[in-house]
N, C-alpha and C positions, 0 to 999 in steps of 0.2 A: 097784109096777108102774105106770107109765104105758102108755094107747092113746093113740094119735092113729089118727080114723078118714080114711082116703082114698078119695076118689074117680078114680077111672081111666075116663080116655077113650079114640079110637078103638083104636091099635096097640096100648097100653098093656094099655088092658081085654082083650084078645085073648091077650096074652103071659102075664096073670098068670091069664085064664079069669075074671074075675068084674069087676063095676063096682066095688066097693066093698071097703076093705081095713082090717082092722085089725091094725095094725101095733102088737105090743108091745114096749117097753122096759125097763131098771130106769133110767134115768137122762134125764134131762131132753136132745133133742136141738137141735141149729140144724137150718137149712134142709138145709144142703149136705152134715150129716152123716146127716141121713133119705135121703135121696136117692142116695148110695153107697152105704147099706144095701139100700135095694132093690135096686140097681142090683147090687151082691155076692149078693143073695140069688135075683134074676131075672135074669140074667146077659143076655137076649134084650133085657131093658131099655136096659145098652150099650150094644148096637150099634146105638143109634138115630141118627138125626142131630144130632137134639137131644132135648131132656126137659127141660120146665118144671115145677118146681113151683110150684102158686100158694097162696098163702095171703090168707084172707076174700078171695076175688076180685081178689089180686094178686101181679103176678109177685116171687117172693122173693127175697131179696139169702141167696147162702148161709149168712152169718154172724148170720141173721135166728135169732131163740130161739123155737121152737112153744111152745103151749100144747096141751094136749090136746082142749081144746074151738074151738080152733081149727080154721076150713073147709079142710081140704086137697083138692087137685086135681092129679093128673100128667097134666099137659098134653104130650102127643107133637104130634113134628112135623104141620101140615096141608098137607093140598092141596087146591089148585080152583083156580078161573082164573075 
């Protein structure tokens, strides 16, 4: 079993009720494939405008391969001016 742990920000962290996620698997994911997983499993997650995930402090190309000890971040849309 692999985790990959996640950190979640403003909408994010609201939708799922917590900052922090650990997300289990049995199989090694990419970016793009964590991220429809959530997005399948918090479904409030898609209807967002957008949704980054970022990995070690940057933004991920879907086809990127996590590692488990890798820093994840779901990054939701911001606003300010």
């Amino acid at each position: 079993m692999i985790t990959y742990q996640i950190r979640l920000f403003g909408i994010a962290r609201e939708i799922v009720g917590q900052s922090w996620l650990a997300w289990e698997t049995e199989k090694p994911l990419r970016a793009g494939e964590l991220q429809a997983a959530l997005q399948a499993h918090y479904p409030d997650l898609g209807r967002l405008a957008s949704l980054l995930l970022a990995v070690n402090a940057e933004y991920a190309q879907g086809d990127e391969w996590l590692q488990p000890e890798d820093e994840l971040a779901l990054i939701p849309p911001v606003s300010g001016g």
